[in-house]
C-alpha positions in Angstrom: -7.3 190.9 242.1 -9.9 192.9 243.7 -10.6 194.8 246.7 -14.3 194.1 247.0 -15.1 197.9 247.4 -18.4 198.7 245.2 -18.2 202.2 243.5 -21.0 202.1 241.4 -25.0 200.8 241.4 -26.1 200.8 237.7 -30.0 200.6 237.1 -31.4 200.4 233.1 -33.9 203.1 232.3 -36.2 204.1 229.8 -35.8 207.4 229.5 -32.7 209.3 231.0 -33.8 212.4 231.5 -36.5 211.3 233.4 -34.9 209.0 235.4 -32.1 211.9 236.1 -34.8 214.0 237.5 -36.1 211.3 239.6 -32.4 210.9 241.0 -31.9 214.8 241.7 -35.3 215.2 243.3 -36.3 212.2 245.0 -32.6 210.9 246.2 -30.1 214.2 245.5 -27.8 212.6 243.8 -25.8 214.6 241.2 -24.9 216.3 238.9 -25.0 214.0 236.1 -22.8 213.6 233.5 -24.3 212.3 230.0 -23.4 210.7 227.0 -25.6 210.1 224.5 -25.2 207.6 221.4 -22.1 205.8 222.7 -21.2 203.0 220.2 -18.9 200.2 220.8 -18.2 197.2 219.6 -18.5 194.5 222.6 -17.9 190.1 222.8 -21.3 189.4 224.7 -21.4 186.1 225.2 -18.3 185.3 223.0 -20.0 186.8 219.9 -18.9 190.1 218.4 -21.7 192.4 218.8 -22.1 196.3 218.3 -24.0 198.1 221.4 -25.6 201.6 221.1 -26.1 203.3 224.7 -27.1 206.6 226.6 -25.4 206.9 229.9 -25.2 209.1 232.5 -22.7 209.1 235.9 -24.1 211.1 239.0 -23.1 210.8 242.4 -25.2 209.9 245.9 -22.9 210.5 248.5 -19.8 207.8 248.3 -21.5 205.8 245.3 -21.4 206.6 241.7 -24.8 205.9 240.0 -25.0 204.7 236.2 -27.8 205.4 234.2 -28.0 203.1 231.2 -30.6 203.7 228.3 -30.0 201.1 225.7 -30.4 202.5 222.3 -29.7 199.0 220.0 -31.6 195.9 219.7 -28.8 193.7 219.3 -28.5 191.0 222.7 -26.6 192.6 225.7 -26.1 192.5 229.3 -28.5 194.9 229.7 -31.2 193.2 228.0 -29.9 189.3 229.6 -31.9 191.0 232.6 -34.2 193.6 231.2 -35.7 192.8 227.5 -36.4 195.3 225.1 -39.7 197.1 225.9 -39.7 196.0 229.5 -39.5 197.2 233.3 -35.9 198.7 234.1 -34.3 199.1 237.5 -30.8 197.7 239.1 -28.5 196.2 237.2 -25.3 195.6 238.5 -22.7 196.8 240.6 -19.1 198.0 239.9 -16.1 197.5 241.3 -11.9 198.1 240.3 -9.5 195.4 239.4 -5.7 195.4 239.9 -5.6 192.6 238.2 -8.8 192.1 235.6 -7.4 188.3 234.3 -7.6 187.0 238.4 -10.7 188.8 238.8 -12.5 187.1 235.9 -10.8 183.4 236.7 -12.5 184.0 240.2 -16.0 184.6 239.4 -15.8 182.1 236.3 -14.2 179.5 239.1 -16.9 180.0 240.8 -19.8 179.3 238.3 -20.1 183.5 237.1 -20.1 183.2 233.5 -17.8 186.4 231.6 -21.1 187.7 229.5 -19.5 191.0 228.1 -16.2 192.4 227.6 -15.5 195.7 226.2 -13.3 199.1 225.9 -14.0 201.8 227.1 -11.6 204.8 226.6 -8.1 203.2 227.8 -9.8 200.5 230.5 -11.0 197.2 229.7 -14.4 196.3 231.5 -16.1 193.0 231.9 -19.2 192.1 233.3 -19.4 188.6 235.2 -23.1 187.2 235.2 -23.9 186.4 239.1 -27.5 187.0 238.8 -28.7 183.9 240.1 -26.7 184.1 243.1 -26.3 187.9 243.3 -29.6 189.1 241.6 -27.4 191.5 239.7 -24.8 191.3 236.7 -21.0 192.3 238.4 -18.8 194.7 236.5 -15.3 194.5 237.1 -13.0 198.0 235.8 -9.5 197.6 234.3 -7.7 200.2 237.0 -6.4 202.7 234.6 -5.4 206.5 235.9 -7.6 207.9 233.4 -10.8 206.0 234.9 -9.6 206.8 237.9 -9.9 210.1 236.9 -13.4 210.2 235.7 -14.6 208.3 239.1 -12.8 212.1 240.4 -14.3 214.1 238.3 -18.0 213.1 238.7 -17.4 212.8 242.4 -15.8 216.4 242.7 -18.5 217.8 240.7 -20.8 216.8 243.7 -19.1 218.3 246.3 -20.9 221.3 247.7 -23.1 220.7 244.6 -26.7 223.1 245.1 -28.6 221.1 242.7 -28.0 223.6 239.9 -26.7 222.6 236.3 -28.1 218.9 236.8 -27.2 217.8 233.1 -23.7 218.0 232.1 -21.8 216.6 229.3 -19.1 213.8 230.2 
């Protein structure tokens, strides 16, 4: 199923490069690795929808932080908990699944709704709706070597990192 181990806090933001500035000077965190204009088609809700986003992954100390800035207007997980237009901050927290199928059957079991599924490069991800018990949305990761591998690669890039080259492409 899962291990319960949290490797990521994602917060919504307005503007990216703002909010990546705010992370390297107020927190350290970094560098961060952006993508801009990613386009995917998603189920939200059980409704096929498409879902335009900016992201970027940095690293404070043993957790990776998302930074989602959501380009579309179509409904989303992101907007479920910040609409269009209003206040960002945290959003949800991720974690890996051995086996994505239990992990789901869990959290629905236990009254966690599945509000998006999705693909992302070769790993499924789904995130559970737990808000009003959690105050966040829970992302669950298909454990696939290659995001394994991009969990590394952020990470490494942090190591011994002087605060140079903030912005870097994923």
């Amino acid at each position: 199923m899962f291990d319960g181990v949290i490797v990521q806090n994602a917060y919504v933001v307005d503007d990216l490069n703002v909010s990546i500035d705010n992370w390297v000077s107020n927190i350290g965190a970094g560098p961060f690795f952006v993508m801009h204009n990613l386009v995917l088609t998603v189920m939200y809700r059980g409704k096929e929808m498409p879902l335009d986003f900016d992201l970027a992954l940095g690293q404070a100390g043993a957790l990776q932080i998302e930074l989602i800035k959501v380009n579309s207007r179509t409904a989303n997980v992101y907007s479920d908990t910040y609409p269009h237009g209003g206040t960002c901050g945290f959003h949800h927290v991720a974690m890996f699944a051995q086996d994505l199928d239990d992990a789901i059957s869990d959290y629905v079991a236990k009254g966690y709704p599945l509000a998006m599924d999705l693909v992302f490069g070769d790993a499924r991800v789904v995130y559970m709706d737990a808000r009003h018990d959690m105050g966040c949305m829970v992302e669950f990761y298909q454990d696939t070597p290659d995001m394994r591998a991009m969990y590394a690669r952020v990470a490494a890039a942090a190591v011994n990192w002087n605060g140079s080259d903030p912005i870097r492409s994923l």
